[in-house]
C-alpha positions in Angstrom: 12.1 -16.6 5.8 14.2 -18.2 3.0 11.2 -19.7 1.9 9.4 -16.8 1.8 12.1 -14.7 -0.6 12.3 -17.9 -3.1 8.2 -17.4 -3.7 7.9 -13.9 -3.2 11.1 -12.7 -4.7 10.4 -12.8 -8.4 7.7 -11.2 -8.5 8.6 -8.5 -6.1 11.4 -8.4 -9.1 9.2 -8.2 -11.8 6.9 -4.9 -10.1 10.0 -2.9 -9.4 11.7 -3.7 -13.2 8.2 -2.6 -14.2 7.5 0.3 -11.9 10.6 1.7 -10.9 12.8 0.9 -7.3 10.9 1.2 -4.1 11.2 4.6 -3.7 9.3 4.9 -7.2 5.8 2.5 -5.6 4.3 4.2 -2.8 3.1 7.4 -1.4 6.2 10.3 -1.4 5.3 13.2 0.6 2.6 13.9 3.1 -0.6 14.6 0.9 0.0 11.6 -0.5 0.3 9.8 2.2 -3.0 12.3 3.5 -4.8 11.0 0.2 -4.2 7.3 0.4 -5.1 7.1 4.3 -8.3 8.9 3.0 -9.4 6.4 0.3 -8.5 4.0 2.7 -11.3 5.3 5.7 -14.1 5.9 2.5 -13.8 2.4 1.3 -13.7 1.0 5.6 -16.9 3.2 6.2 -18.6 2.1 2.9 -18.0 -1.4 4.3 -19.5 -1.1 7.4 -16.8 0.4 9.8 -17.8 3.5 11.9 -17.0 6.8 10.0 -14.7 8.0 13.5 -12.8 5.0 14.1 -9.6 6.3 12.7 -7.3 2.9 12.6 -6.9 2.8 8.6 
């Protein structure tokens, strides 16, 4: 684990100086959430993934 946080730690650093804490990076309320999870099934069924499968 130590490892991991000495190679992923600056630039986790850098992204939240840049982009605000981690409340500020990812979806905030429900439709966002609602939108991502619906990009997200699009992009699986363009790739080949039945349209009903529903594990996004």
């Amino acid at each position: 684990m130590d490892n991991l946080l000495a190679v992923a730690g600056p630039p986790i650093q850098r992204v939240e100086d840049r982009y605000g804490g981690p409340a500020e990076l990812g979806p905030s309320d429900d439709f966002e959430w609602g939108m991502l999870n619906g990009k997200l099934s699009a992009l699986r069924w363009v790739l080949g993934a039945e349209w009903d499968f529903l594990d996004t």
